[in-house]
N, C-alpha and C positions, 0 to 999 in steps of 0.2 A: 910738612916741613916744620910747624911747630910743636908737631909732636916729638920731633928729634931732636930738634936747637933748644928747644924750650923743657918741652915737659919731662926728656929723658935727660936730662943735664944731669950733673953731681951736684951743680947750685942748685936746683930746681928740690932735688932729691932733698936736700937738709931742708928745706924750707917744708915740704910737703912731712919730713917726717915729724919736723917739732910741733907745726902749728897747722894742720888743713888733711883734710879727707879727699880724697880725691876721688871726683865722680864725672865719668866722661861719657858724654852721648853724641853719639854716630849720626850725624845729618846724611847721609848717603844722597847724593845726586841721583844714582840709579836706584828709584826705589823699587824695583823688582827683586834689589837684593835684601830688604827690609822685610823681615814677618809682619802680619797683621799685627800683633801686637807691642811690636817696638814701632811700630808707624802708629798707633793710637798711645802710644808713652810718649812719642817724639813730640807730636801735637799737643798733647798736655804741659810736655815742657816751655814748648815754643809759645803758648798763648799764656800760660802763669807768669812767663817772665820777659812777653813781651818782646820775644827772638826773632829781628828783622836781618839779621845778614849773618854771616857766618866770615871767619871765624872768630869765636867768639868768647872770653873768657868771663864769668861770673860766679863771681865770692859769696857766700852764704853766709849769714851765722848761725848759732846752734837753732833758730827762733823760725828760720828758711828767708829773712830778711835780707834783702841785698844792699851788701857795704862795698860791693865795688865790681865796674865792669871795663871790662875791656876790650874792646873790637878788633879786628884785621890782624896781618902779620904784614910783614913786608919782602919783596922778593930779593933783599939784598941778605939775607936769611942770617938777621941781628937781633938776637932776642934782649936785647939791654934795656927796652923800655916796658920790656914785660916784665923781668925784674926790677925796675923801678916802681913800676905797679904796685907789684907784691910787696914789695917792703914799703910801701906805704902805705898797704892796709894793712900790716903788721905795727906800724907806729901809731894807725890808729886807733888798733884796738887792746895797747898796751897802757 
C-alpha cells in the first residue's frame, strides 16, 4: 500500500527526482522466495541500521549517515505524514 500511495505518487516522484536516490529492499515474509544472497544483503541491512519492524522508511546521506526515519503506514492508506517527513528532512538539509 505504501508503495502505491506513497512511493508511486506524482508528489513523491518530484521529490525523489530533485533531491534522493531511491533504494528499496524487499523484507519478504515468505523467505523461500528470497535467494541466498538477498537474504544475506537483507541481514546486513537490517543489523547496520538497526531494522526492528517493518514498514519502514530511512534517509541516508551521501556519508550512509541517517538523517531521518520513519516507521509503519497506516490502514486508512494517508500518506500525508510521510510527506511531512520528507519535507522536513529536505529543510534540514537546506
Amino acid at each position: 500500500m505504501l508503495k502505491a500511495d506513497f512511493f508511486e505518487s506524482d508528489r513523491f516522484t518530484k521529490f525523489a527526482d530533485e533531491k534522493f536516490v531511491l533504494f528499496e529492499a524487499d523484507f519478504t515474509r515468505n523467505v523461500d522466495l528470497v535467494s541466498s544472497s538477498q537474504k544475506a544483503d537483507n541481514l546486513i541491512l537490517k543489523n547496520k541500521y538497526k531494522i526492528s519492524s517493518y514498514t519502514i522508511i530511512i534517509i541516508l546521506d551521501k556519508k550512509e549517515k541517517i538523517i531521518g526515519v520513519k516507521k509503519s503506514y497506516n490502514l486508512m492508506r494517508d500518506p500525508s505524514c510521510h510527506f511531512n517527513f520528507i519535507e522536513s528532512v529536505i529543510k534540514k538539509l537546506t
